[in-house]
Backbone of each chain as ProteinMPNN parsed JSONL, in Angstrom:
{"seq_chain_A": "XXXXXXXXXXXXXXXXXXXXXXXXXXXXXXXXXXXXXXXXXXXXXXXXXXXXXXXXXXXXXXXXXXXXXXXXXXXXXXXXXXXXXXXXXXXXXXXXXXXXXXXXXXXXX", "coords_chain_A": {"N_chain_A": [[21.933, -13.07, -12.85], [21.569, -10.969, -10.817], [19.548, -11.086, -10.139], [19.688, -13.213, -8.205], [20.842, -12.619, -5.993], [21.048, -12.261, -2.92], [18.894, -9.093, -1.112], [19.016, -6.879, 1.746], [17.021, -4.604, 2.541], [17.053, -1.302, 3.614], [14.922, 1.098, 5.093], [14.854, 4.544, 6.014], [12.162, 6.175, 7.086], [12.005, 9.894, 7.166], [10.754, 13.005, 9.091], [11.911, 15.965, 8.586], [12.936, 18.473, 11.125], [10.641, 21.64, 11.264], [11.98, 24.779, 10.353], [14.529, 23.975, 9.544], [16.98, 24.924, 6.928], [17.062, 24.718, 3.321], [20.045, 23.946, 3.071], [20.897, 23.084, 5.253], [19.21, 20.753, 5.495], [20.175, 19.326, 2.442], [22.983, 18.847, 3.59], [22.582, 16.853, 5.931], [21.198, 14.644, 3.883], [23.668, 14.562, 2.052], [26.165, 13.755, 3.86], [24.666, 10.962, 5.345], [24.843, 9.539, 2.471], [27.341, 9.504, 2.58], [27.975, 7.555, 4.097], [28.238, 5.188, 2.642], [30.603, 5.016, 1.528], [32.078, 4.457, 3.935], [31.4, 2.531, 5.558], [31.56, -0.562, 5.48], [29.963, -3.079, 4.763], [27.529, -1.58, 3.99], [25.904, -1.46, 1.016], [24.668, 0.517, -1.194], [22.938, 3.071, -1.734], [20.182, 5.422, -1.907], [17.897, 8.38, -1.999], [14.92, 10.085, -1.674], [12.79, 12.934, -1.816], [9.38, 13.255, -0.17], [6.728, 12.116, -2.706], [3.883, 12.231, -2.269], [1.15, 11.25, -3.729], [-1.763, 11.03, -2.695], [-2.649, 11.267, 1.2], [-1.688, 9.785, 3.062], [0.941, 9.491, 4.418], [1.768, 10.263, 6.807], [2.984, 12.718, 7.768], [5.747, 12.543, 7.031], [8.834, 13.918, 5.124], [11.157, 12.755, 4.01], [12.63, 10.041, 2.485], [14.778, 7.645, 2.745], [17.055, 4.903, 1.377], [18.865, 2.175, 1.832], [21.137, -0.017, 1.163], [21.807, -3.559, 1.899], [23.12, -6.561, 1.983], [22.869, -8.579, 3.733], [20.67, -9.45, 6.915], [22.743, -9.226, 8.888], [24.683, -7.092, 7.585], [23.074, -5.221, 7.985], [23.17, -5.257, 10.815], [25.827, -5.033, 11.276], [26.728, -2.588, 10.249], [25.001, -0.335, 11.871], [25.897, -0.724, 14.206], [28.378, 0.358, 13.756], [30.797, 2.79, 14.087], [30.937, 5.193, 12.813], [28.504, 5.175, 11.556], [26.807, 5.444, 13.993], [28.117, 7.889, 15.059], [26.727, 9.729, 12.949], [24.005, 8.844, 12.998], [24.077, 10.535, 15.656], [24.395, 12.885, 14.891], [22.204, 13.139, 13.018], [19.291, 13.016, 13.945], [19.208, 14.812, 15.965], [17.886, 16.706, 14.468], [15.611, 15.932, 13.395], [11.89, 15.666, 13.42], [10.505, 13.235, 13.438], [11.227, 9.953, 13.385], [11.087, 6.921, 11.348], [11.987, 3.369, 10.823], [12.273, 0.473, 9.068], [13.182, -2.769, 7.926], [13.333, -4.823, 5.321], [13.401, -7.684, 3.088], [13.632, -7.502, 0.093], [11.174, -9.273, -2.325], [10.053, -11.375, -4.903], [6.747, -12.123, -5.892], [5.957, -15.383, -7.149], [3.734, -16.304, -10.482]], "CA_chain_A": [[22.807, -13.048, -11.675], [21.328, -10.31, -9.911], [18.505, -11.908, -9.665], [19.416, -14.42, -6.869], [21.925, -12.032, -4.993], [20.255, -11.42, -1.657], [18.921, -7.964, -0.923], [18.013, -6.322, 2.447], [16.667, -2.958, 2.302], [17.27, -0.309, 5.095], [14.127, 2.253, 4.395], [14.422, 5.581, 6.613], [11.426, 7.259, 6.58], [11.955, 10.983, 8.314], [10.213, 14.392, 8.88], [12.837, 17.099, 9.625], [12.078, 19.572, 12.414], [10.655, 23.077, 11.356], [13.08, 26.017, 10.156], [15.913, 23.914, 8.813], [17.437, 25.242, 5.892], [17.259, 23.626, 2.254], [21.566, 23.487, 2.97], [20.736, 22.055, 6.921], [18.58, 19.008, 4.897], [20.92, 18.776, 1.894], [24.151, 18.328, 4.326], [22.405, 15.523, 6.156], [20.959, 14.02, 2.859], [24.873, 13.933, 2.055], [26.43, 12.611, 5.075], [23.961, 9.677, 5.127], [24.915, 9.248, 1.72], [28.514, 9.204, 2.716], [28.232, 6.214, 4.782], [28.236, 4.251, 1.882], [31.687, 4.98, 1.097], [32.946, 4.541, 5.688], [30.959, 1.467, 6.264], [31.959, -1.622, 4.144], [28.486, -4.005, 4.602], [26.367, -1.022, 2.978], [26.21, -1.411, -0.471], [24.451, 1.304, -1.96], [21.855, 4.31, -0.997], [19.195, 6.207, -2.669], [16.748, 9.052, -1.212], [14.144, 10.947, -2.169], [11.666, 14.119, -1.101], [7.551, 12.412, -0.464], [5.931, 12.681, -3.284], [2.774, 11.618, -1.868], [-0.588, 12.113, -4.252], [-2.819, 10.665, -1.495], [-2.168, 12.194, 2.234], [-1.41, 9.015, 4.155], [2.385, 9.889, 4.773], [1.993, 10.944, 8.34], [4.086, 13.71, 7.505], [7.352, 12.194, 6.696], [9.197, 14.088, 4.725], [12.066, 11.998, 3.218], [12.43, 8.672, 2.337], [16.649, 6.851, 2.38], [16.661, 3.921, 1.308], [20.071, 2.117, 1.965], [21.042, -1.751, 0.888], [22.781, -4.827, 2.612], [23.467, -7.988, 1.536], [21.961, -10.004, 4.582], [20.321, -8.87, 8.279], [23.863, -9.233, 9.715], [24.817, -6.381, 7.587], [23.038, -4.022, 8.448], [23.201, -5.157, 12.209], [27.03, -4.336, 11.835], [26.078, -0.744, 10.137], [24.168, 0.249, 12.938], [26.982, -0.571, 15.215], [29.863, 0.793, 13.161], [30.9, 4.02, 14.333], [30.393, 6.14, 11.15], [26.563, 5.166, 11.758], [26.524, 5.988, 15.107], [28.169, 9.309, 14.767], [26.131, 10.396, 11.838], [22.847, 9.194, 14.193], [23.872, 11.947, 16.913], [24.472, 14.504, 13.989], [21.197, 13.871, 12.376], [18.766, 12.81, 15.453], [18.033, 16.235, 16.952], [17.432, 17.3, 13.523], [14.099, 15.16, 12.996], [11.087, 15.951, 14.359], [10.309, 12.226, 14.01], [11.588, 9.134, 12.243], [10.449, 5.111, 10.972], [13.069, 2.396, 10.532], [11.898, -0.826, 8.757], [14.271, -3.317, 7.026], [12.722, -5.682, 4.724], [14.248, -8.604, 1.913], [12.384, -7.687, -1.526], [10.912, -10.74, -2.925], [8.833, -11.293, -5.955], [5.481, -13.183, -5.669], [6.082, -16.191, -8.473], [3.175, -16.342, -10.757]], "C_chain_A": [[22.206, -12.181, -10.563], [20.167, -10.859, -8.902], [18.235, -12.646, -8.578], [20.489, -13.947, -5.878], [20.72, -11.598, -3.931], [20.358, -9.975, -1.004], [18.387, -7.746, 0.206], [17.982, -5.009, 2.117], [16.581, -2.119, 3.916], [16.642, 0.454, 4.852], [14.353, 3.068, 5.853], [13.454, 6.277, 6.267], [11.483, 8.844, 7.968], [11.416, 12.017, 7.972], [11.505, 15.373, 9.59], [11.972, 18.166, 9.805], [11.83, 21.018, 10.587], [11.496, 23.67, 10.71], [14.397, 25.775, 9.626], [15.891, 24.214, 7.304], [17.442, 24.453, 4.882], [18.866, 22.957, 2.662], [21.37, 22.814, 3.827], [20.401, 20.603, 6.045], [19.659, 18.948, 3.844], [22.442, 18.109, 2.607], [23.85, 17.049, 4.897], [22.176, 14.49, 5.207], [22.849, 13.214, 2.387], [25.668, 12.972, 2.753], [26.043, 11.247, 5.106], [24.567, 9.272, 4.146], [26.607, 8.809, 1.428], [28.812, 7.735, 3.24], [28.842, 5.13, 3.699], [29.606, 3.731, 1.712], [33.037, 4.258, 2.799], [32.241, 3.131, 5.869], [30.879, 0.397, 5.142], [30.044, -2.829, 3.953], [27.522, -3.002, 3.744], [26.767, -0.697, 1.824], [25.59, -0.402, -1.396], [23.294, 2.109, -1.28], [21.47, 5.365, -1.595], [17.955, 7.091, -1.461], [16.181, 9.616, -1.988], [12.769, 12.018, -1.512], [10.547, 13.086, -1.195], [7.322, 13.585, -1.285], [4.298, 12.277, -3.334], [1.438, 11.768, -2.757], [-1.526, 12.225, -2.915], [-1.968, 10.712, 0.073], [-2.025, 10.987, 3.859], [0.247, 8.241, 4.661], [2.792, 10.295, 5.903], [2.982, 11.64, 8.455], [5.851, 13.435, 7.544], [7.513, 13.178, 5.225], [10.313, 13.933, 3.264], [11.823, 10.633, 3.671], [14.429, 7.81, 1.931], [16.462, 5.522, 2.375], [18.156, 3.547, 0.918], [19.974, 0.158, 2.014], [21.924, -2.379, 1.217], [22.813, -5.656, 1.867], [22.754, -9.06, 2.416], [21.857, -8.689, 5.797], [21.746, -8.568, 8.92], [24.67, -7.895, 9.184], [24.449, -5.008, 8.211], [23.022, -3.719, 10.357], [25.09, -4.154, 12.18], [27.372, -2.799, 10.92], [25.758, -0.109, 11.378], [25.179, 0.228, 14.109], [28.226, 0.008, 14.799], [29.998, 2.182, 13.469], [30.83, 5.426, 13.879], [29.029, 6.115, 11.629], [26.222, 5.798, 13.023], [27.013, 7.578, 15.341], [27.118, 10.208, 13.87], [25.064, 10.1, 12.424], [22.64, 10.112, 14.82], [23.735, 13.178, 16.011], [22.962, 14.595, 13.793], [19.554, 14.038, 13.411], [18.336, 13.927, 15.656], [17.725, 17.08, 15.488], [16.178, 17.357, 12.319], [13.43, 15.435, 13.743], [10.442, 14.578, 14.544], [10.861, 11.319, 13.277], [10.884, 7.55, 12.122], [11.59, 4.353, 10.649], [12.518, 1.145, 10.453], [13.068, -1.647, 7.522], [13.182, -4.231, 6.83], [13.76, -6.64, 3.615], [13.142, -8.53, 0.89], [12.241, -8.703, -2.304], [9.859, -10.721, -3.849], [7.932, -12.371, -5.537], [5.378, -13.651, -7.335], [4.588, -16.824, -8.925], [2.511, -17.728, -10.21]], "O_chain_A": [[22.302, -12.596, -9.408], [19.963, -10.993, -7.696], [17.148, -12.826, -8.029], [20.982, -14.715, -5.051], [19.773, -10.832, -4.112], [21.391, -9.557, -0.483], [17.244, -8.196, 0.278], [18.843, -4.403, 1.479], [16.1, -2.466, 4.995], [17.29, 1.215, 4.134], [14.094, 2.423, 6.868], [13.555, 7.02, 5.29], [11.149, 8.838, 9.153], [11.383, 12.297, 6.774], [11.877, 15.432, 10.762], [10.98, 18.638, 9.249], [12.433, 21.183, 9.526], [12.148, 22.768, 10.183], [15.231, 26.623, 9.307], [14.986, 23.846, 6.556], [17.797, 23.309, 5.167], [19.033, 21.738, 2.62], [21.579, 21.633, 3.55], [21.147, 19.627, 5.964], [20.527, 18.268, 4.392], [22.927, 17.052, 2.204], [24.568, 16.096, 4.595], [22.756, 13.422, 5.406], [23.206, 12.036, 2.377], [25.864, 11.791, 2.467], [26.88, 10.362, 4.931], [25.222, 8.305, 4.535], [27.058, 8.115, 0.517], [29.696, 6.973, 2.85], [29.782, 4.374, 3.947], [29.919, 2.54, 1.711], [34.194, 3.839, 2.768], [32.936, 2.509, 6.672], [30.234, 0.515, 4.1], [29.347, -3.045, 2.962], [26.79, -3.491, 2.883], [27.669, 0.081, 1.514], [26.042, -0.468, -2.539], [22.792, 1.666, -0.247], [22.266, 6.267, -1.856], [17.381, 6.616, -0.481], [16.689, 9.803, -3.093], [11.911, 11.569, -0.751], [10.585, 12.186, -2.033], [7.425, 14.808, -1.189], [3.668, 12.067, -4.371], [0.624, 12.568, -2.294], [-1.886, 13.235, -2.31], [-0.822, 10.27, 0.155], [-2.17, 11.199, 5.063], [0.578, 7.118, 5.043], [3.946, 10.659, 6.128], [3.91, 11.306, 9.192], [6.799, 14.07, 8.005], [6.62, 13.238, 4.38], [10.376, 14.501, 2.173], [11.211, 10.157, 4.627], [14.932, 7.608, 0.825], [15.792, 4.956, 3.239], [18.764, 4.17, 0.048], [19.2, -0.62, 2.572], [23.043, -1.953, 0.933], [22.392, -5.345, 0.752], [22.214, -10.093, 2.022], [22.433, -7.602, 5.834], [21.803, -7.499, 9.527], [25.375, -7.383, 10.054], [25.115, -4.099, 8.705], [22.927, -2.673, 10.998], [25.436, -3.128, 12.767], [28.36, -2.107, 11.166], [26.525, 0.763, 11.787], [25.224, 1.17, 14.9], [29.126, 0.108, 15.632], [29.089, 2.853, 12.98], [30.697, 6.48, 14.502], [28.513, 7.132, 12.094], [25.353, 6.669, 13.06], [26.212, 8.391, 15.803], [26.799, 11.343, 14.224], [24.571, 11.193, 12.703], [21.556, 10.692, 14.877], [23.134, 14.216, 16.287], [22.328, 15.59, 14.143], [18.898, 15.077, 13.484], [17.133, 14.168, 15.563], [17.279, 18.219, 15.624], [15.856, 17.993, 11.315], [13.862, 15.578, 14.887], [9.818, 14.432, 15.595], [11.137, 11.802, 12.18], [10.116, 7.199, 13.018], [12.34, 5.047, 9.962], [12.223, 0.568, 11.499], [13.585, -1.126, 6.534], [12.312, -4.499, 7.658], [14.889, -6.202, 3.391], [12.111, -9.197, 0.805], [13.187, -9.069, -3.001], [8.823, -10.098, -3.618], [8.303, -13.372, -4.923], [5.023, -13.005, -8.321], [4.07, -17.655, -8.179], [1.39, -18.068, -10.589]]}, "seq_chain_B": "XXXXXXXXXXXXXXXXXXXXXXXXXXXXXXXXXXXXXXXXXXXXXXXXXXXXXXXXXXXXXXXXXXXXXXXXXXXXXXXXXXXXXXXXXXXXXXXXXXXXXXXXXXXXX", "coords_chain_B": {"N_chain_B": [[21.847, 2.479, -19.414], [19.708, 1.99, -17.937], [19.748, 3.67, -15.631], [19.077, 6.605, -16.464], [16.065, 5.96, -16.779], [13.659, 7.628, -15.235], [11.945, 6.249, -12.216], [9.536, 6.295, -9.925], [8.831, 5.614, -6.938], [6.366, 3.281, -4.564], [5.236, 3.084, -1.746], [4.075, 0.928, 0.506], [3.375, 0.538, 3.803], [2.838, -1.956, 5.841], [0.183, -3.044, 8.543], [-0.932, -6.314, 9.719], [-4.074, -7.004, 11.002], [-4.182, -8.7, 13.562], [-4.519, -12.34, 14.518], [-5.534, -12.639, 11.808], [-4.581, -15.591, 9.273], [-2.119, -17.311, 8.149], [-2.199, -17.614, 5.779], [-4.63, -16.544, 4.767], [-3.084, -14.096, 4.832], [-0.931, -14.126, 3.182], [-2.684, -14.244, 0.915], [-3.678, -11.859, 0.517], [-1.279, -10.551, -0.111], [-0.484, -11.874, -2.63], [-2.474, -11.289, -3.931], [-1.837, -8.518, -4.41], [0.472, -8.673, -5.771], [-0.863, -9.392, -8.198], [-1.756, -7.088, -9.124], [0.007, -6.039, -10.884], [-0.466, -6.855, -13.597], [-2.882, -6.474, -14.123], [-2.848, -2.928, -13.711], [-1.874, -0.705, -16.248], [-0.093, 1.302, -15.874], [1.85, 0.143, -13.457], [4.995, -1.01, -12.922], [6.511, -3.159, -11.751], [6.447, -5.076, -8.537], [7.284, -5.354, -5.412], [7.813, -7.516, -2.121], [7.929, -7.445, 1.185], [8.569, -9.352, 4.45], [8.691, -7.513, 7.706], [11.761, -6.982, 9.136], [13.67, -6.06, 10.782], [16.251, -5.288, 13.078], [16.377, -3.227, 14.876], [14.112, -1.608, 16.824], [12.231, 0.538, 15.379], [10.432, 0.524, 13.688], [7.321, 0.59, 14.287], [5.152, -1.041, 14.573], [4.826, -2.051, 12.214], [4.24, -4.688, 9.939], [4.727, -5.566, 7.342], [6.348, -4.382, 3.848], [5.702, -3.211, 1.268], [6.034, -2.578, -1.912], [5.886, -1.01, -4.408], [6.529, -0.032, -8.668], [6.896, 2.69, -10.533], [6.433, 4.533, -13.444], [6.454, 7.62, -13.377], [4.809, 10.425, -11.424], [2.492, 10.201, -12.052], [1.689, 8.138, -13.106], [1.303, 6.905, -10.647], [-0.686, 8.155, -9.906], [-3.024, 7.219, -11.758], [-2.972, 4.887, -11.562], [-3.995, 4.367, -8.66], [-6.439, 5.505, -9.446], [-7.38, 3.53, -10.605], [-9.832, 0.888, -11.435], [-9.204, -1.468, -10.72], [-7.318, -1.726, -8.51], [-9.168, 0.23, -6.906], [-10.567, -1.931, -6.042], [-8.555, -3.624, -4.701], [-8.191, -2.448, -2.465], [-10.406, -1.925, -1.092], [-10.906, -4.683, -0.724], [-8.395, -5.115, 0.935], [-8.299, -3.23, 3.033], [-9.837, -3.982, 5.559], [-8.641, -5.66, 6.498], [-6.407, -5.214, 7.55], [-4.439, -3.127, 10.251], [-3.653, -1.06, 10.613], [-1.475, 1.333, 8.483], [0.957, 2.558, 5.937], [1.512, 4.882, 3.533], [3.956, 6.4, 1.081], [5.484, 7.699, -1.508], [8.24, 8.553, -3.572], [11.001, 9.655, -5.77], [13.937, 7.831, -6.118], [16.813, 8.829, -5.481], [20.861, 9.246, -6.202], [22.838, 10.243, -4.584], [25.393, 12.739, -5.878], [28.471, 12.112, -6.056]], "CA_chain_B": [[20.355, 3.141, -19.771], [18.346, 2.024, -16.869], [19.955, 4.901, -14.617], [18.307, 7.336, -16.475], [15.019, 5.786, -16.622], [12.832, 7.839, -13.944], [11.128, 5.682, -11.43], [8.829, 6.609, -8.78], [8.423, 4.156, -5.601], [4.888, 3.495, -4.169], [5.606, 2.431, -0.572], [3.131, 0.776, 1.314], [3.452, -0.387, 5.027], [0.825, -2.535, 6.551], [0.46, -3.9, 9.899], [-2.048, -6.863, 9.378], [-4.653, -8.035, 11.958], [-3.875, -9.607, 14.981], [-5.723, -13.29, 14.152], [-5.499, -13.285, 10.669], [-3.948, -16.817, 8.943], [-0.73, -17.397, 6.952], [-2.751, -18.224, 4.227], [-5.068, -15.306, 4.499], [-2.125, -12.671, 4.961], [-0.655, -14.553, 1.325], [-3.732, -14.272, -0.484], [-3.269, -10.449, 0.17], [-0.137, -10.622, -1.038], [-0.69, -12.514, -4.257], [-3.833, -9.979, -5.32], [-0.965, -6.548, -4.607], [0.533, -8.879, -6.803], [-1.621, -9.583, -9.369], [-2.051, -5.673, -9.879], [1.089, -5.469, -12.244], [-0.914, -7.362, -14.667], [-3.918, -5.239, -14.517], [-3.163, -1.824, -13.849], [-0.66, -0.712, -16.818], [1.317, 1.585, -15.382], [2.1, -0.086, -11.88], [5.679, -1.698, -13.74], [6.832, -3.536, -10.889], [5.884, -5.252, -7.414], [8.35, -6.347, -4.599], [7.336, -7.358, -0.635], [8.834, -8.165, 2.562], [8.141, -8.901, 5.778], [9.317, -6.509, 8.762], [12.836, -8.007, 9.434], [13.995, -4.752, 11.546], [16.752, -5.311, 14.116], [16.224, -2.447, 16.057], [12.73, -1.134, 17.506], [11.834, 2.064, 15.471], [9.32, 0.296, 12.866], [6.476, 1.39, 14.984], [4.852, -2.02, 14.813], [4.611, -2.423, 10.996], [4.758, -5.81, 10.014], [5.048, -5.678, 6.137], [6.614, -3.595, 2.904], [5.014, -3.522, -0.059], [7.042, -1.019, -2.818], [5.25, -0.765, -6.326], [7.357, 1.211, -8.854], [6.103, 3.304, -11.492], [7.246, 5.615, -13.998], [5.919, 8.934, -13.203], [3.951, 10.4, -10.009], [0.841, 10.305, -12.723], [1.492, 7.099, -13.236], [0.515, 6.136, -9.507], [-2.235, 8.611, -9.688], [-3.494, 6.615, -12.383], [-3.205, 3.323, -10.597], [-4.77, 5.188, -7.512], [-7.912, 5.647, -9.496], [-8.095, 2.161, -11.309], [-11.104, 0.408, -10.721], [-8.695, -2.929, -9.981], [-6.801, -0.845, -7.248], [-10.206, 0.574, -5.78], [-11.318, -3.115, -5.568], [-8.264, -4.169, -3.963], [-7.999, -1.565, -1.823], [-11.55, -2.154, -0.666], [-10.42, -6.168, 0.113], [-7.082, -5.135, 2.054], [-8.339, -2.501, 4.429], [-10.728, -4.162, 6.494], [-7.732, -6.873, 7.162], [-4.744, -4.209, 8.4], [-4.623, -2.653, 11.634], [-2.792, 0.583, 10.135], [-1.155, 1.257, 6.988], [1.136, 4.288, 5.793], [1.565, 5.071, 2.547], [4.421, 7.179, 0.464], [5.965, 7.791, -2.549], [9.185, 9.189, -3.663], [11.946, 9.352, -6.802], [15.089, 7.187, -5.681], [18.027, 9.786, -6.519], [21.746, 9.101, -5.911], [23.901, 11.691, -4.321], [26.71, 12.571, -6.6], [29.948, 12.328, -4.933]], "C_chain_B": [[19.378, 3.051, -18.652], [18.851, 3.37, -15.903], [19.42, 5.909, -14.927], [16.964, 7.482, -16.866], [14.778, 6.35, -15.125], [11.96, 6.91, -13.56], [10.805, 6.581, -10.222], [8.586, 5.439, -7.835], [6.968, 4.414, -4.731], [5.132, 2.674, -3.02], [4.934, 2.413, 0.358], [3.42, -0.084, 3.155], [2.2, -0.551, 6.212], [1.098, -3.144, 7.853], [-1.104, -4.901, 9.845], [-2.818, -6.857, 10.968], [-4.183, -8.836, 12.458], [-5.315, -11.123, 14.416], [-6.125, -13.922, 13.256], [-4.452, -14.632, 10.192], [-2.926, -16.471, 8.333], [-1.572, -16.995, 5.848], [-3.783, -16.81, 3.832], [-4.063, -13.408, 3.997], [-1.678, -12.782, 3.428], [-1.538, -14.172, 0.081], [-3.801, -12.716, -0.343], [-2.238, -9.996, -0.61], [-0.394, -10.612, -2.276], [-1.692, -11.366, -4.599], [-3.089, -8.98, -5.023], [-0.422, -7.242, -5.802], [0.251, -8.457, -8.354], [-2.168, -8.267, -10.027], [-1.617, -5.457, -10.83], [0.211, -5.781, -13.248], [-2.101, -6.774, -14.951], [-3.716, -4.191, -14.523], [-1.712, -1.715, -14.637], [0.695, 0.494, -16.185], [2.199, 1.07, -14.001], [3.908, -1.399, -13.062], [6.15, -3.215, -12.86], [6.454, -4.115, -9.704], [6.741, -6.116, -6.656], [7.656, -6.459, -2.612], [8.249, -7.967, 0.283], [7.927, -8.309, 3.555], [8.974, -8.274, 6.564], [10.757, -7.165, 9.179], [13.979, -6.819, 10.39], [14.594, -5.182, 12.425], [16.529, -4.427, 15.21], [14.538, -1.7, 16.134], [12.143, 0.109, 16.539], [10.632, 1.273, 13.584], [8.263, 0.741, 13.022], [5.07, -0.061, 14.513], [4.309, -2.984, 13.115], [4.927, -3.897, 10.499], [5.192, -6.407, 8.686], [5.225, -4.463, 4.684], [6.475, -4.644, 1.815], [5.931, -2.196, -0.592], [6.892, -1.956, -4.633], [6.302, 0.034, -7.457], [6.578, 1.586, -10.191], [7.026, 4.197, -12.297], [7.572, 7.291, -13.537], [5.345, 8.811, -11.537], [2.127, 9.891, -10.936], [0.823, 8.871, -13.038], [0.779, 6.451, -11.871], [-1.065, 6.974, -9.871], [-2.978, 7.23, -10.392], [-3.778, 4.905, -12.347], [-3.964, 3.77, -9.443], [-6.294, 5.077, -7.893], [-8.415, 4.43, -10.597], [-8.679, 1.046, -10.478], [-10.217, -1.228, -10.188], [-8.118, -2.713, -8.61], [-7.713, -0.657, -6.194], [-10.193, -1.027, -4.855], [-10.481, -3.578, -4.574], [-7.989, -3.628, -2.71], [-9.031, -2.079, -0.766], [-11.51, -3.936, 0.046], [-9.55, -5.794, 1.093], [-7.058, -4.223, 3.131], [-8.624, -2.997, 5.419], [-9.77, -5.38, 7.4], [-6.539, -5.991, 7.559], [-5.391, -3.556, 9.372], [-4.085, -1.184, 11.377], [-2.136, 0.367, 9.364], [-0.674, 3.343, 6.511], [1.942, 4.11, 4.188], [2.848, 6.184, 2.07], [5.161, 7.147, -0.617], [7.169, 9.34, -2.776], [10.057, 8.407, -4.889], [13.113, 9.08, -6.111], [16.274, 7.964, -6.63], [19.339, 9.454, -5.621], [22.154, 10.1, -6.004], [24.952, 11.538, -5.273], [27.721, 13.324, -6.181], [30.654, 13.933, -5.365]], "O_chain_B": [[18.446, 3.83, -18.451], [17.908, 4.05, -15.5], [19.05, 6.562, -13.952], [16.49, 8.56, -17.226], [15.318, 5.918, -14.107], [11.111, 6.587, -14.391], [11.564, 7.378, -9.671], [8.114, 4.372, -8.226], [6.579, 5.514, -4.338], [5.256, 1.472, -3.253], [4.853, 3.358, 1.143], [3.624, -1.286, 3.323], [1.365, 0.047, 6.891], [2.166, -3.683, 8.145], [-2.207, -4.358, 9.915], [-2.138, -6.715, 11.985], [-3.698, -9.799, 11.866], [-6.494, -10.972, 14.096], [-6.709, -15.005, 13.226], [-3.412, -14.666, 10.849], [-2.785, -15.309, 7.95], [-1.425, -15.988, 5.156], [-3.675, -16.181, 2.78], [-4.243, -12.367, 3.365], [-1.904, -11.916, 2.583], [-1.312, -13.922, -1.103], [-4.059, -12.236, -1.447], [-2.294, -9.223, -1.566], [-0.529, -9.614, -2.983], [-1.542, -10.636, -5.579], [-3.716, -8.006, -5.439], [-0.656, -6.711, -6.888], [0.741, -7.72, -9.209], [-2.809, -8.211, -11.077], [-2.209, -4.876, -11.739], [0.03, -4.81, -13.983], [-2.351, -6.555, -16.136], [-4.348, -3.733, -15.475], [-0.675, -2.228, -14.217], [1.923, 0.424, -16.135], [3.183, 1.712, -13.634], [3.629, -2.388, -13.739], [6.079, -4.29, -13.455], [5.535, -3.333, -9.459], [6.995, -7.28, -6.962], [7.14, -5.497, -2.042], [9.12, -8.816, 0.092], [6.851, -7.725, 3.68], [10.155, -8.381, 6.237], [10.52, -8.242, 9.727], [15.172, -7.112, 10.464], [13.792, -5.767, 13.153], [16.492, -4.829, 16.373], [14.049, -1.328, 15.068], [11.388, 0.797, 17.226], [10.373, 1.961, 12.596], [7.843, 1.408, 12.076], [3.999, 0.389, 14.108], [3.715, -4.05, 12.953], [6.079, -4.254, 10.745], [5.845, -7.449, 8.641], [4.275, -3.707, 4.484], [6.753, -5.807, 1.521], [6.356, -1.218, 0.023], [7.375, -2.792, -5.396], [6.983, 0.877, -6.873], [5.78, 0.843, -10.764], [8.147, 4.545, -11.928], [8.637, 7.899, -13.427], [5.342, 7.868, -10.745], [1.075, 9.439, -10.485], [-0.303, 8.423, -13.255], [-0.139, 5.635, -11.957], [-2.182, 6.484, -10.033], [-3.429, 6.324, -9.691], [-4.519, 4.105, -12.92], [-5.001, 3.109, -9.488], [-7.193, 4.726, -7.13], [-9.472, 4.394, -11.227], [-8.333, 0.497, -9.432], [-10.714, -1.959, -9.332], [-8.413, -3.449, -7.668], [-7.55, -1.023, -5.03], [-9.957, -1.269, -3.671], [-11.024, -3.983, -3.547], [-7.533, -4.377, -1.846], [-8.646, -2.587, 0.287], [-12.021, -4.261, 1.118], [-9.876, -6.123, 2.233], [-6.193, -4.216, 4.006], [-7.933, -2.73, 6.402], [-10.019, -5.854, 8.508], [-5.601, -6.669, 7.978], [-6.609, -3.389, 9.439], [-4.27, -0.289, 12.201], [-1.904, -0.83, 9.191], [-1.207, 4.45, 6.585], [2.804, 3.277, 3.906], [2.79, 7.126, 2.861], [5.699, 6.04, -0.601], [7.08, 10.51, -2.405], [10.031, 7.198, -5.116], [13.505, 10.007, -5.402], [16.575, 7.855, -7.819], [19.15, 9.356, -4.408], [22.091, 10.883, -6.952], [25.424, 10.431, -5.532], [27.909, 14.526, -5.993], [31.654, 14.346, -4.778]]}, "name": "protein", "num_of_chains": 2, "seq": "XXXXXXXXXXXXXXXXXXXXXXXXXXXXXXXXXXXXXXXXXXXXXXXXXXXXXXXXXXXXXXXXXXXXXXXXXXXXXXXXXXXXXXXXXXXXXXXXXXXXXXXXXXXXXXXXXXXXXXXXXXXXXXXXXXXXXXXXXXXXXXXXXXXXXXXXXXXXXXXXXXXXXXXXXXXXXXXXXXXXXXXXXXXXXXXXXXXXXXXXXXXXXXXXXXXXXXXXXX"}
């Protein structure tokens, strides 16, 4: 079943600024992680610290990785007001960020 | 049981050549592929193309995301001679390419 449920993927990749606090990054880590529960199209959301071996991470930091159901989800994420609030919160608190959505697909032997 | 299997994510984003074919960009594909089956710890292999509603991709045009057990597990794909090789095929065809890895952890409410 899962198998043929359509997945998009919402990857944040971000570096937070300088001098913030482990609590400063865990509060946003949360928040983000709140969405899940304020915005009905996102279905689930996982992050994690780079654990990079090899040094071609252009200094990103974290990695959120947040899941739709189709493109149209996460278009109406991005517009839902939860998202957009929690943007302005976390925003001046990156020193830079990446936003790529993709549909994970296996390559059949 | 799978929730507390540790995975690691190996997250590659490529921006191919301007010029290159369908058919050429595929046959990249298919050999990231065809890694699972050679290198043993690489468990996994899923791809997309860039499907990003809003602008902040930074001109990336495809995700690749390997998964592994461990971080030593990528190392250890990192330094297999099937990896080098393909490594050594798929550079000379991307225009830029950023690499990172991270453990997918759920906040608990």
């Amino acid at each position: 079943m899962e198998e043929s449920k359509r997945e998009v993927k919402h990857i944040v990749l971000a570096k937070f600024k300088e001098g913030l606090s482990k609590e400063e990054i865990e509060e946003c880590i949360k928040q983000f992680a709140n969405l899940v529960d304020l915005v009905p199209s996102m279905k689930a959301f996982k992050w994690g610290k780079e654990l990079s071996i090899i040094n071609f991470h252009q200094g990103f930091t974290h990695v959120f990785e947040s899941i739709f159901e189709t493109t149209k989800g996460v278009e109406d994420y991005l517009s839902d007001q939860n998202h957009v609030d929690y943007g302005n919160f976390l925003m001046p608190q990156l020193d830079k960020f990446l936003i790529i959505d993709f549909e994970p697909t296996k390559v059949q032997p």
